[in-house]
N, C-alpha and C positions, 0 to 999 in steps of 0.2 A: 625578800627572802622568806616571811613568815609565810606569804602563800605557797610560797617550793614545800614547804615544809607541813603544812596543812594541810596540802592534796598529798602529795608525799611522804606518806608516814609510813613505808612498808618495806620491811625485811621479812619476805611471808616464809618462813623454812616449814616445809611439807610436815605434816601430820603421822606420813608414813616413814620420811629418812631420816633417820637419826645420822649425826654428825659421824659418826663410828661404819654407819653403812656407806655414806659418801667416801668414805676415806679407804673400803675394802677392794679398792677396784677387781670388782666383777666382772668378770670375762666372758665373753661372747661363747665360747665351747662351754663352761660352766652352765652358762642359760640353755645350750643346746643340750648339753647332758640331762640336767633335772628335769625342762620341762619338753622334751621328747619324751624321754620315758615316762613321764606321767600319763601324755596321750597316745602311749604306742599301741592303744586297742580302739582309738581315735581318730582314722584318716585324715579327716575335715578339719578337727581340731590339732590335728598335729601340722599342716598345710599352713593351714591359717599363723600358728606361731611361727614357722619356717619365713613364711613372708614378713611377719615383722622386724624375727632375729635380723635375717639378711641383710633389711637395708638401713638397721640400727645405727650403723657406721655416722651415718652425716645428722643426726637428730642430739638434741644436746638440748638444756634450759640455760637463760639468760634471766639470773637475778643481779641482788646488790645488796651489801653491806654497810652498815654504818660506821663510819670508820672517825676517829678526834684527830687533833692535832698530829699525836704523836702514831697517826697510823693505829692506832689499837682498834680492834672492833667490839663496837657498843651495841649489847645486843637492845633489841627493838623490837616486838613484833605485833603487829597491829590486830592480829587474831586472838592475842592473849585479852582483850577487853570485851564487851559484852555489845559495845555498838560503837560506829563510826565518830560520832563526838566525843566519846569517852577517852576512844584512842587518838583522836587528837588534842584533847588535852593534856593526857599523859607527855605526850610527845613536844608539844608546846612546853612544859613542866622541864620536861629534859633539854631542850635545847636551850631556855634560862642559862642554864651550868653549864654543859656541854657546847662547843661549837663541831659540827655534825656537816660529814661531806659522805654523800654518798659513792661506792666505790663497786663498779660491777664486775662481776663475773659468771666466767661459761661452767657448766657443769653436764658432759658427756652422758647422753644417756646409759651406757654401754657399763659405765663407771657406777650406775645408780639403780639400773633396774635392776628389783629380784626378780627369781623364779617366781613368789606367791606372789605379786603383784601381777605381772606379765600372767600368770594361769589365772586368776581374778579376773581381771580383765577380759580374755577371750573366752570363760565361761559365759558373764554376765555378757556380753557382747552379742553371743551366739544365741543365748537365751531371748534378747533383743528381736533381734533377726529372725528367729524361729518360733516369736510366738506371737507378733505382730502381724495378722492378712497383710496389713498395708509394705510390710516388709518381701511378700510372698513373688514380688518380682523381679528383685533385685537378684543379680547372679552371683558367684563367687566373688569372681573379680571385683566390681562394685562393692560387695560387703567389706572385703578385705583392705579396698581405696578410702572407703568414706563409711565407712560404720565401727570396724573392727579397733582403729587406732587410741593407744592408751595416750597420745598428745595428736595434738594438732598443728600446731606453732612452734614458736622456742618459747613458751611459756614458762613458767616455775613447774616443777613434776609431781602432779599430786595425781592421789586417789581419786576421781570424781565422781564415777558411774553413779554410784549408790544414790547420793546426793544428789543431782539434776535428774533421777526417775523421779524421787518423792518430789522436787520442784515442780514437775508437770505432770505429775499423776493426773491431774483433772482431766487431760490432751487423752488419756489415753481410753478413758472412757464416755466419749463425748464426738469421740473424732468418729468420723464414714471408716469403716473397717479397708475399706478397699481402695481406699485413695490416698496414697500420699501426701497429696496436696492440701488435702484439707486437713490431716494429723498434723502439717508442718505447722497450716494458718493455727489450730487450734493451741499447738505446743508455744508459738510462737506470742501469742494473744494472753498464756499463763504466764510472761515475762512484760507485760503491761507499764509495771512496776520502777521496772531499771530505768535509769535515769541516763539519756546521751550528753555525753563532755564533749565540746566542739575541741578542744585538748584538755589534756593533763602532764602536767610537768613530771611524772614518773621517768627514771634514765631508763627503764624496761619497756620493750617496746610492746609486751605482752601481760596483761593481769593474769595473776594464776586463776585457777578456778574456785578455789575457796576466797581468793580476796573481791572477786564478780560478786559471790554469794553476799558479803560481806558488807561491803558498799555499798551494793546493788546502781551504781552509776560506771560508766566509761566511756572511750571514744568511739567511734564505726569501728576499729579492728578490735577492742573489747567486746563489743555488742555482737559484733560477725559473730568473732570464737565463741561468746555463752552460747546463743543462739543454736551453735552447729552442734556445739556439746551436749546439750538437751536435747537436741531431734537427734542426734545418735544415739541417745542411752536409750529412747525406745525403739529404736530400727530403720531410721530416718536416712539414706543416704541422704548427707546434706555436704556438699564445700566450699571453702572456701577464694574466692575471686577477689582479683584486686587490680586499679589501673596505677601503676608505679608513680605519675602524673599524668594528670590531664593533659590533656594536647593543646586546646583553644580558652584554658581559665587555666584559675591557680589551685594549687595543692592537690592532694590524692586519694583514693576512696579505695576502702575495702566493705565486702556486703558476702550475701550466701545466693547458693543455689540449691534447690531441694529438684531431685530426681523422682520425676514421674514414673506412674506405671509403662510408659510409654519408652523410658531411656530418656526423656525428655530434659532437660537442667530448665529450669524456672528460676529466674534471681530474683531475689528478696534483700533489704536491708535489717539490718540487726536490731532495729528498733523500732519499735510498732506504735509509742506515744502517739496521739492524733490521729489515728488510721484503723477504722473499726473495720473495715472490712478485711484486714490479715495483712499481713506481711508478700505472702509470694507474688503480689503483684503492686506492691508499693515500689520497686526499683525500674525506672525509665532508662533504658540505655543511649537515649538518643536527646536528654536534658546537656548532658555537657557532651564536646566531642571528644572520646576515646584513640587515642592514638593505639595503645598495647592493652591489654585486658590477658591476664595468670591466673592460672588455678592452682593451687597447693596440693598436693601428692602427698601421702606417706611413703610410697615407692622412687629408687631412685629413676629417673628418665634421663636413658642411655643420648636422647638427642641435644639437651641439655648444652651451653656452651660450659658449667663449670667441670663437666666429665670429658668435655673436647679438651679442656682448657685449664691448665695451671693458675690457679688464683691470683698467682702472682701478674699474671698479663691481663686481669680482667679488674676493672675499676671498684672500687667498696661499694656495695650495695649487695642489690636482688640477684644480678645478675653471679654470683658467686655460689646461688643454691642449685643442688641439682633433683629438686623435686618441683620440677615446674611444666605447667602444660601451657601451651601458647594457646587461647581460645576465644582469639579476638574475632576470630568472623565468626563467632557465634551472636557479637554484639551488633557490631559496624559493616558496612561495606569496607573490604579492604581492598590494596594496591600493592606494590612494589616498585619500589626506588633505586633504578641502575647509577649510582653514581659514578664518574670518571675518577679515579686517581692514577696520578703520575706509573710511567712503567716503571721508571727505577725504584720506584718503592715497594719491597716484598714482603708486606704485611699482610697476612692471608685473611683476620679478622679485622672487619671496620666495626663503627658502635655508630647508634644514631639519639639525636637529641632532642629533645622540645623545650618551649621557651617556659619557665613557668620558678612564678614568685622572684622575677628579675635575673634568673640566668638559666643557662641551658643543663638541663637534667638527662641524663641517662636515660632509656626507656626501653632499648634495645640493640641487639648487635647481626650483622651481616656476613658474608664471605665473600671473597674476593672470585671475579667470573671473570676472566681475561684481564684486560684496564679496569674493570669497573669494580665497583663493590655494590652487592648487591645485600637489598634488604625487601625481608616479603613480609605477606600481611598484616601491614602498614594500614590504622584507620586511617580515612582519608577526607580531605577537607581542611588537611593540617598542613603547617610550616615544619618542615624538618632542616636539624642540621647535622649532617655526617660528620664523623670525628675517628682519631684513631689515638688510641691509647699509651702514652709513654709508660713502661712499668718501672722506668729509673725513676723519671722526677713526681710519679703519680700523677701525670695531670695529663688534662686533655689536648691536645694537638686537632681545631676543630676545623673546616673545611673553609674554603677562600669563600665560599656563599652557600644560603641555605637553598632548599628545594622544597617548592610546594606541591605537594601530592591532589589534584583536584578531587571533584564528586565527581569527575567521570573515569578516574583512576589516571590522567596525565600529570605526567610530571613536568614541572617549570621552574629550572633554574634562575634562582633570583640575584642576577648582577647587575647593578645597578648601572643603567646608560647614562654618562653623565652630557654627552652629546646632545643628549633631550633633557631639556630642563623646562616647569612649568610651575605657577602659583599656584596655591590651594589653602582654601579656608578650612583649615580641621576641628570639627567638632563631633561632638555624638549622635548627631543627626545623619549626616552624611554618608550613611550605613547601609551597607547589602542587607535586604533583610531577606529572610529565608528561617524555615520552623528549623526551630532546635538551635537556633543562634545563640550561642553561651553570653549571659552580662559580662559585659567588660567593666575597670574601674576606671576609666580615664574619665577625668573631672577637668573643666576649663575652670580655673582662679582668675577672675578677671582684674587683671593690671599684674599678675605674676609673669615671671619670664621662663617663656621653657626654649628647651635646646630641642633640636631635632638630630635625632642622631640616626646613620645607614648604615648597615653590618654590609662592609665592606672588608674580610679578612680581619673581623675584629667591628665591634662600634665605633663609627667614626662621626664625627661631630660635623654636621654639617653648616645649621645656622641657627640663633637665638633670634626670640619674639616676643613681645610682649603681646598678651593676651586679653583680646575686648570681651565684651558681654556674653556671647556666647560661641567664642571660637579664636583660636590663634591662625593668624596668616604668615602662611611661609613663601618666599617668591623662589626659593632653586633647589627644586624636588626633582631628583634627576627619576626618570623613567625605570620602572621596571627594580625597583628596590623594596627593600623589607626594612621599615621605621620602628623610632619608637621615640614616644616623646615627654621627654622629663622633666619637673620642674621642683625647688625647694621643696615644696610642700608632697612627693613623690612619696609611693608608702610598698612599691616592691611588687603591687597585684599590676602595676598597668600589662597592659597587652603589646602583643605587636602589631604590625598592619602591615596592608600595600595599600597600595591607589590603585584599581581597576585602570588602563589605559582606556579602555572604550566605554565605560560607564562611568567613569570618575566615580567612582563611588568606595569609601573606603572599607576595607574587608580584615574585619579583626582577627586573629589568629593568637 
């Protein structure tokens, strides 16, 4: 509990809202009144607020409160101290007395933004953009996608601008005037500093901007957002990408892209520790395999499935936002997965799933094309499992077998023949190897017993083993199935597999 509470010390309430303006709900015709008229001798700047107002609807921050026993809220703010041990001692101090749950919630932008924030904002923005070369090729649209936006995420809602120009002043006199790429590496290089958390126990899935400054540490989507935040306060189109889950390992990544003089996106990660040569080319897209790869929008995107689609029918997660750009064949080679379902099923929407940290994850969704349901650019190289969405009981309804999508874009339904049955020594060796093969965690405990289990309509328990020196033997591996195999000592990363029929060789997924 002391460590929840030691990385966790933050109730960061904005600099700029008072308690009294969150509670004024500010209305969307309000913001159109004041600040059109402010730019009505403004074209550009009057455009430019027009696209914010408009797609203000779906933008919102996601903080949290301290809240005691009896539900009261204790206020807390970690910005009221002079540095990050101060404030967690305070905090440590208070929780002594206090017992402290943290309790979040949403706050609408729509509800919070003034006019002089929103005109701040797109002054200083355009100021950015127009007075940076390295800005000089970016067109409206782009400016307004990835430079213009007063948030980025669902962040806390603060003031930033000001603040991450004087944080990379140095980028702005030091960088090639004419290249993006190198203002990105250079702005990117003056955050050296910030410290990556492989997690942090915070219930916000986003640091504000002033608690980044603050800390100066976070995880890859803290680092992303600073990172992007800083190369847009000088004119940087930069955005944000993310893979919801890996396809072929565990867990999921968020990183940036800085847009070249070219229209070009270049991904970069958000933390530069170890890597003197910059950022815009420390991100490999081809280290782990990529099943889906998003990009963040400030604009809503009418293709979107949560604008096809009532929230209600669509599972909790990513797939609920409608500012999302699908940009996976920027990364991977990709495919598309016709799968078969029943005719009497009239489900227009399927969902598709990958295996990852021990159960199947959400990653993407499909439409129905006669019997089949169809899913396209699909990384490939992956194990997919189709699934279709109950919106009564919330849960998944997932497909009688999965399908693997190959490297030459075929797909191969994986049912397992139990008609052919064969022995096999599994171990880590026994491995397709090929570049960019993601580690897997499967460990042989020798003299531990593992299960082998087949997703057959479900994992189905096949047969237990005990395991020698450097391999378990199983004798009735039926053909053409998708494994995986468990043992006491099991920690959630293992992987899945097949058995190659003609190479016996096993191929992790």
């Amino acid at each position: 509990m002391i460590k929840y509470f030691v990385f966790s010390i933050c109730l960061s309430f904005s600099a700029v809202f008072s308690q009294s303006i969150s509670h004024s709900n500010l209305s969307k015709e309000r913001l159109e009144r004041v600040v059109y008229k402010h730019y009505q001798f403004d074209t550009e700047k009057k455009e430019a607020a027009k696209f914010l107002i408009s797609n203000m609807d779906i933008h919102y921050g996601r903080n949290y409160n301290w809240i005691d026993r009896d539900n009261n809220k204790i206020y807390f703010n970690e910005l009221d101290y002079p540095n990050p041990e101060e404030a967690i001692n305070a905090f440590l101090k208070l929780q002594d007395s206090i017992k402290l749950t943290p309790k979040l919630y949403d706050v609408k932008d729509l509800d919070v933004v003034t006019p002089e924030l929103l005109i701040k904002n797109i002054d200083l923005a355009f100021k950015a953009w127009k007075s940076n070369t390295w800005s000089s090729s970016y067109d409206f649209k782009t400016f307004c996608e990835y430079i213009l936006p007063y948030r980025s995420l669902t962040e806390p809602l603060e003031d930033w601008r000001d603040e991450y120009v004087q944080l990379v002043s140095q980028a702005v006199f030091t960088a090639n005037k004419n290249e993006p790429v190198d203002a990105a590496t250079k702005t990117i290089l003056e955050l050296k500093n910030f410290r990556f958390l492989g997690s942090r126990p915070d219930p916000i899935p986003y640091l504000s901007p002033q608690q980044l400054l603050f800390r100066r540490e976070g995880d890859c989507s803290d680092l992303a957002n600073l990172t992007l935040l800083a190369c847009r306060s000088i004119g940087l189109a930069v955005t944000f990408d993310f893979t919801p889950f890996y396809g072929a390992s565990s867990k999921r990544h968020f990183w940036d892209t800085i847009i070249d003089e070219n229209g070009k996106h270049i991904p970069f990660n958000g933390n530069c520790f170890g890597n003197p040569q910059g950022l815009p080319y420390a991100y490999n897209a081809t280290e782990k395999r990529l099943a889906k790869v998003f990009r963040k929008t400030y604009s809503i995107q009418q293709n979107t499935l949560a604008v096809l689609k009532d929230s209600l029918f669509i599972p909790a997660g990513f797939l609920r936002e409608k500012n999302l750009i699908d940009v996976t064949s920027e990364y991977v080679p990709t495919g598309k997965i016709m799968y078969p379902f029943a005719a009497e099923n009239k489900e227009t929407i399927g969902f598709i799933n990958v295996f990852n940290l021990g159960k199947w994850n959400t990653t993407d969704w499909g439409k129905r094309s006669e019997n089949n349901m169809e899913y396209e650019n699909l990384g490939t190289n992956i194990v997919y499992l189709p699934s279709l969405y109950n919106n009564v009981s919330k849960k998944m309804n997932y497909a009688p077998y999965p399908v693997l999508l190959d490297s030459s874009k075929k797909q191969q339904i994986l049912k397992p023949d139990y008609s052919r049955t064969f022995s096999y020594n599994i171990s880590r060796d026994i491995t397709k190897k090929e570049p960019g093969l993601d580690f897997n965690s499967f460990e042989v405990f020798e003299n531990e017993m593992f299960t082998l289990y087949v997703w057959d309509k479900g994992w189905k328990k096949l047969e237990e083993s005990k395991a020698e020196r450097d391999h378990i033997k199983f004798s009735r591996i039926p053909d053409n199935g998708l494994f995986v195999a468990l043992c006491s000592k099991s920690n959630g990363y293992e992987r899945i597999f097949r058995i190659n029929s003609q190479t016996r060789q096993i191929e992790w997924y």
